[in-house]
N, C-alpha and C positions, 0 to 999 in steps of 0.2 A: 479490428479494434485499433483505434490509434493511439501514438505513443505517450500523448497528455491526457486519456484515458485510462492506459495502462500503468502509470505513473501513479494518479489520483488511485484509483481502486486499490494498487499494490503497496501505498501507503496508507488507505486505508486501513485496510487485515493486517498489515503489522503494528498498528495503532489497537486496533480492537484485539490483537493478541494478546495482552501484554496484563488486561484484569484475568483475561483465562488460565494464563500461565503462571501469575500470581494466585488465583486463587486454589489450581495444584497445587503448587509447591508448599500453600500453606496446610492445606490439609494431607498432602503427603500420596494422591495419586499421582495416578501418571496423566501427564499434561497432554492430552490425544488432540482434543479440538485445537487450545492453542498451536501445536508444534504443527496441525495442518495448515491452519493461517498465519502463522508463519511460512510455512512452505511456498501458499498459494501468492503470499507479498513478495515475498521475496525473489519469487520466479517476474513477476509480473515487471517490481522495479527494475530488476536485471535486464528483461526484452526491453522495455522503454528505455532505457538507457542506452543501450545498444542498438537499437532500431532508429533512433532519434539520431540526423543530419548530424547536429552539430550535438556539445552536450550541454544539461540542462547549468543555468549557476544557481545559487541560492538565491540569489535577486528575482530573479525570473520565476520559480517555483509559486509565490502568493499567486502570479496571475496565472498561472497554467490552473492552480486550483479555480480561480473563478471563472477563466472560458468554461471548463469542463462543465462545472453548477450552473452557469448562464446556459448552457447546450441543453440543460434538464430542466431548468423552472420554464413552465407554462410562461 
């Protein structure tokens, strides 16, 4: 897997974590799926970041998201 993939998916699941976690904390379980993607994002952003030459800036991040979606649409 490469690092503008590992990037994209691991901020993914920490984006999608975030109504799970919330909707624990409101009802007052324990946040199991959230705190797992979070885990899984936050491992992921961590190796991309690490794994990647140089490091990403915020400038550069819109288009790493759309190489990645151009590499997946038919």
């Amino acid at each position: 897997m490469d690092t503008d993939l590992m990037l994209v998916v691991g901020s993914l699941a920490l984006v999608l974590s975030i109504p799970s976690l919330m909707s624990a904390w409101i009802e007052g379980q324990v946040p199991r799926i959230g705190s797992i993607l979070v885990l899984i994002g936050g491992v992921l952003v961590v190796m991309a970041l690490t794994s990647h030459g140089r490091p990403y800036t915020f400038a550069e991040l819109p288009d790493v998201f759309l190489r990645v979606f151009a590499r997946w649409m038919p």
